[in-house]
N, C-alpha and C positions, 0 to 999 in steps of 0.2 A: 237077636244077633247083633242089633244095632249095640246096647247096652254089652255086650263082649269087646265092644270093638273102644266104644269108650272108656269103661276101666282099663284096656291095656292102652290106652292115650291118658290118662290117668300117670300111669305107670312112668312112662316116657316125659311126662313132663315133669314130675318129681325128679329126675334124676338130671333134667338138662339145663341147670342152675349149678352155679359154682358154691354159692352159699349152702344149696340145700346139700349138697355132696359133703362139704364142710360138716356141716350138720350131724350127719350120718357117721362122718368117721369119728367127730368126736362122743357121742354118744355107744359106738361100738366100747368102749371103756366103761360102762355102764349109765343107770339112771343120773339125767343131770338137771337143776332147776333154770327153768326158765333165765332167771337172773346169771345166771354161770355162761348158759349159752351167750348171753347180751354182751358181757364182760368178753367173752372169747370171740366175737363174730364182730363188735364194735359195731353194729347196726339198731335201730327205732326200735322200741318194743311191738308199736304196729309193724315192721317191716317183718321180724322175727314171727309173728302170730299168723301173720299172711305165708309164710317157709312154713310153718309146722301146721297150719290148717292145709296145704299140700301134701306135704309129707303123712299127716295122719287119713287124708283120705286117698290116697294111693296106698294104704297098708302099712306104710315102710314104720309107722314110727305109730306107739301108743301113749296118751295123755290120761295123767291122772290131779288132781288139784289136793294139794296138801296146804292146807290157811289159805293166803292171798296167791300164793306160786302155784303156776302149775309144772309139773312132770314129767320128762317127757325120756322115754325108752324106746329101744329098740324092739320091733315085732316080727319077731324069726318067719312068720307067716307069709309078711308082706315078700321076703326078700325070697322066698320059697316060689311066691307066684311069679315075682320078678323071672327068675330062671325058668321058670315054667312055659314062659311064654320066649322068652330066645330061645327055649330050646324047641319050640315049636315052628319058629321063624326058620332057625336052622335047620331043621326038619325038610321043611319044603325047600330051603336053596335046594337042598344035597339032592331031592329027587328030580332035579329039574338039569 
């Protein structure tokens, strides 16, 4: 139960960053590298690898390494359990 409870804190933190939101919408456009995000986000390449090691283990986004770059997409998955679990939150307002 414990581990339910922290994947969906998981979840919530992925998304409560201005950056990582950034993130998110620009990779809704499709697969972007690494270097693209840097150039759009104007932040460290540590700062960027600390946002997508978030974002990749909350679900929301998947990594792949092409040469020296890595890759990083959007995981329809992630964003599936996102909703999955507000709609569970709302769930229970409503019966209350």
């Amino acid at each position: 139960m414990k581990l339910k409870y922290e994947n969906e804190a998981a979840v919530f933190k992925a998304l409560s960053d201005p950056n990582r939101l950034l993130i998110l919408e620009i990779l809704q456009s499709g697969e972007k590298c690494a270097c693209k995000l840097l150039e759009d986000l104007e932040i460290s390449q540590s700062t960027l690898s600390h946002h997508m090691k978030i974002l990749c283990e909350a679900g929301f986004v998947e990594s792949n390494r092409q040469g020296k770059w890595m890759h990083y997409s959007i995981n329809k998955e992630g964003y599936e359990n996102a909703k999955k679990i507000l709609q569970e939150l709302e769930s229970c307002m409503l019966t209350k």
